[in-house]
VOSE-152981 format. One line per field, with one value per residue: residue number from 0; residue in three letters; x, y, z of N, C-alpha, C in turn. Coordinates in nm, 2 decimals. Layout:
<pts>
resi: NUM|...
resn: Ala|...
nu: X|...
nv: Y|...
nw: Z|...
cau: X|...
cav: Y|...
caw: Z|...
cu: X|...
cv: Y|...
cw: Z|...
</pts>
This chain:
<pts>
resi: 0|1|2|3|4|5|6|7|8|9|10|11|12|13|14|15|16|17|18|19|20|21|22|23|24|25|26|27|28|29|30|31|32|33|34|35|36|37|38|39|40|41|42|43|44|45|46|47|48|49|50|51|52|53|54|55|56|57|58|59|60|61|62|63|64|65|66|67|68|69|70|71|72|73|74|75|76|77
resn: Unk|Unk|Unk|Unk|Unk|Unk|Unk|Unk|Unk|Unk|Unk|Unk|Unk|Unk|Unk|Unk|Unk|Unk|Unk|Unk|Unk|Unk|Unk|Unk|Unk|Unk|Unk|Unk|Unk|Unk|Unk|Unk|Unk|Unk|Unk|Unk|Unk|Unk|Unk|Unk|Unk|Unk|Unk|Unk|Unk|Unk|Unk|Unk|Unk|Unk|Unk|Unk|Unk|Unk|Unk|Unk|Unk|Unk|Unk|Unk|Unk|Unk|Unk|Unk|Unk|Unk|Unk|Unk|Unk|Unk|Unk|Unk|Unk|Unk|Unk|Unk|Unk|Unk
nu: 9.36|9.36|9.62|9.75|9.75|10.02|10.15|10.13|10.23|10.49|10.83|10.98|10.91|10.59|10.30|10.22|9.90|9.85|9.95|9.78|9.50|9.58|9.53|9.31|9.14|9.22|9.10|8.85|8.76|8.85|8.60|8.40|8.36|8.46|8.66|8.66|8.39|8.11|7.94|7.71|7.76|7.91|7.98|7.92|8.13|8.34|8.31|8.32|8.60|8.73|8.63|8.70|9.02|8.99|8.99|9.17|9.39|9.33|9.33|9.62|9.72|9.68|9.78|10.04|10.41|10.53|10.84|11.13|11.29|11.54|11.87|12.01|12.19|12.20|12.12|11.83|11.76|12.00
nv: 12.78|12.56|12.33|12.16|12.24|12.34|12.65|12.71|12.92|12.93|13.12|12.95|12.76|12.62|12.51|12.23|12.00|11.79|11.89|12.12|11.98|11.84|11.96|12.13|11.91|11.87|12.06|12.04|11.87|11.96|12.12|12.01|11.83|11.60|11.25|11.06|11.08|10.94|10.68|10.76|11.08|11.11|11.14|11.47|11.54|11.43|11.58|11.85|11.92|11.89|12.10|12.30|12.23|12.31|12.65|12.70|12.60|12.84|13.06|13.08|13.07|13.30|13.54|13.75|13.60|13.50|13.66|13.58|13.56|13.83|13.72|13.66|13.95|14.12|14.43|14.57|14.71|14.83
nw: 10.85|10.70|10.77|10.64|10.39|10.15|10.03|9.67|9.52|9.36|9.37|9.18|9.06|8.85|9.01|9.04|8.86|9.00|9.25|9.34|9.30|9.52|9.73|9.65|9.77|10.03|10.14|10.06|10.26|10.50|10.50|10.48|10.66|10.60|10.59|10.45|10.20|10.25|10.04|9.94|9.93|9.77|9.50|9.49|9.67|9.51|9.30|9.40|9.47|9.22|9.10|9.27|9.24|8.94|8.98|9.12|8.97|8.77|8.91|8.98|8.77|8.63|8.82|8.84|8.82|9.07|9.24|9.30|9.67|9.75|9.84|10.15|10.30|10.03|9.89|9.73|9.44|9.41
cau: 9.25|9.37|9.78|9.80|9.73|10.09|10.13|10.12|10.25|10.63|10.88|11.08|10.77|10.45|10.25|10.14|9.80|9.86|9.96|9.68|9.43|9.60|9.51|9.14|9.11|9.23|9.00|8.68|8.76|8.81|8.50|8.28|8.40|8.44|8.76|8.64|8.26|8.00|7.87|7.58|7.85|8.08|7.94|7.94|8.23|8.44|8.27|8.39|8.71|8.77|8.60|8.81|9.13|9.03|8.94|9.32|9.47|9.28|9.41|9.79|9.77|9.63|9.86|10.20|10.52|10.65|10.99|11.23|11.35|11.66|11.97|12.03|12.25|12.14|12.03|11.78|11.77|12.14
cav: 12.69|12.38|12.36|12.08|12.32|12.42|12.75|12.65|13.01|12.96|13.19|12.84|12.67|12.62|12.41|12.11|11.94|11.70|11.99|12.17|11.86|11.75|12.11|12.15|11.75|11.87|12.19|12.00|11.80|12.08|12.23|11.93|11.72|11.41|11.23|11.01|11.04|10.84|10.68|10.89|11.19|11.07|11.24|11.59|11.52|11.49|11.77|12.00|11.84|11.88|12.25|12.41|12.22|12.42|12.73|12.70|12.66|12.95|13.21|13.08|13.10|13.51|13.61|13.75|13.55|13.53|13.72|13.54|13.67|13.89|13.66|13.73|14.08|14.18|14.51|14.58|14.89|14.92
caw: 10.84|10.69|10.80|10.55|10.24|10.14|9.94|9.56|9.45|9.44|9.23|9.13|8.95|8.90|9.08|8.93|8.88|9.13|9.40|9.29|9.35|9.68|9.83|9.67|9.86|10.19|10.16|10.08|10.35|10.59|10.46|10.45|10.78|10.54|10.57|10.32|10.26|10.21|9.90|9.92|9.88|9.67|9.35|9.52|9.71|9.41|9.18|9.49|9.46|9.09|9.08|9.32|9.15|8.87|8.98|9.21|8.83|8.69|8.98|8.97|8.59|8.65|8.91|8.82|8.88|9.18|9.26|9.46|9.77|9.72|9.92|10.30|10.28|9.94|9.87|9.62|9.38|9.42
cu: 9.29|9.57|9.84|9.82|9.88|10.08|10.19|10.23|10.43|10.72|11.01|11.01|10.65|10.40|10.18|10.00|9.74|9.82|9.82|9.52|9.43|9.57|9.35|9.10|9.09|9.12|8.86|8.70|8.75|8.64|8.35|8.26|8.43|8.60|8.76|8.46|8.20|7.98|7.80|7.64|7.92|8.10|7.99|8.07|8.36|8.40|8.35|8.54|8.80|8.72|8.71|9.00|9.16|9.06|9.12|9.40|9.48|9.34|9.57|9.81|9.76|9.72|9.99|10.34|10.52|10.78|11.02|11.28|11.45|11.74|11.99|12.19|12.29|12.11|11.92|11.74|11.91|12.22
cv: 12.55|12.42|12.26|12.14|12.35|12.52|12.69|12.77|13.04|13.01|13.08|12.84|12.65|12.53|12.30|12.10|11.85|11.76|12.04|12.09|11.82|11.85|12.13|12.00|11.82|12.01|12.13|11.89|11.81|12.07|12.10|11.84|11.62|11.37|11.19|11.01|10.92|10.78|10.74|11.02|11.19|11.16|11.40|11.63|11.54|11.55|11.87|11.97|11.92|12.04|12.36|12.36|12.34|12.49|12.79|12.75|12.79|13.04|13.18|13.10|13.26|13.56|13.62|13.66|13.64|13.56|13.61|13.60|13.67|13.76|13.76|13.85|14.15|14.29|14.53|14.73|14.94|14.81
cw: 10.82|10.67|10.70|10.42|10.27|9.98|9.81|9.48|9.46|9.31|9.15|9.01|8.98|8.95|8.98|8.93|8.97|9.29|9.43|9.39|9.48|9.78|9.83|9.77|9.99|10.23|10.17|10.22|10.43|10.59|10.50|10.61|10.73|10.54|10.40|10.32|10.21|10.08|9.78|9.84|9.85|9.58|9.41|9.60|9.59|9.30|9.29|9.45|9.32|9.03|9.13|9.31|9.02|8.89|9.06|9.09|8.76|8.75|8.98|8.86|8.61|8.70|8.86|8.90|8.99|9.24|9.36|9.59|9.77|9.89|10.06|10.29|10.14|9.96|9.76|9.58|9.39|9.29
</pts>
């Protein structure tokens, strides 16, 4: 959907508030057509904005660390 979102969920570190923010942006943006909108839609524009920042935070805080992927000719379980 949106090729600009990159994945937040990485087994280094966590994503910041920034990352977070610059992903819910490019989503309502998607979602809405607005590059930048209007005046009119400003207000609602960034409540969407600033909701699905949180809501991004809340599921990366929930979800279990991310494992790294075992090195190229690793086995695992041995």
């Amino acid at each position: 959907m949106c090729r600009s979102i990159k994945i937040l969920r990485q087994p280094e570190r966590a994503a910041t508030r920034e990352e977070a923010t610059a992903a819910a942006l490019q989503f309502v943006r998607k979602v809405s057509g607005f590059h930048k909108p209007s005046e009119a839609n400003a207000a609602a524009f960034q409540a969407a904005v600033e909701e699905i920042t949180e809501v991004t935070i809340r599921l990366l805080n929930q979800l279990p660390a991310k494992r790294p992927k075992p090195a190229r000719g690793q086995l695992s379980g041995v």
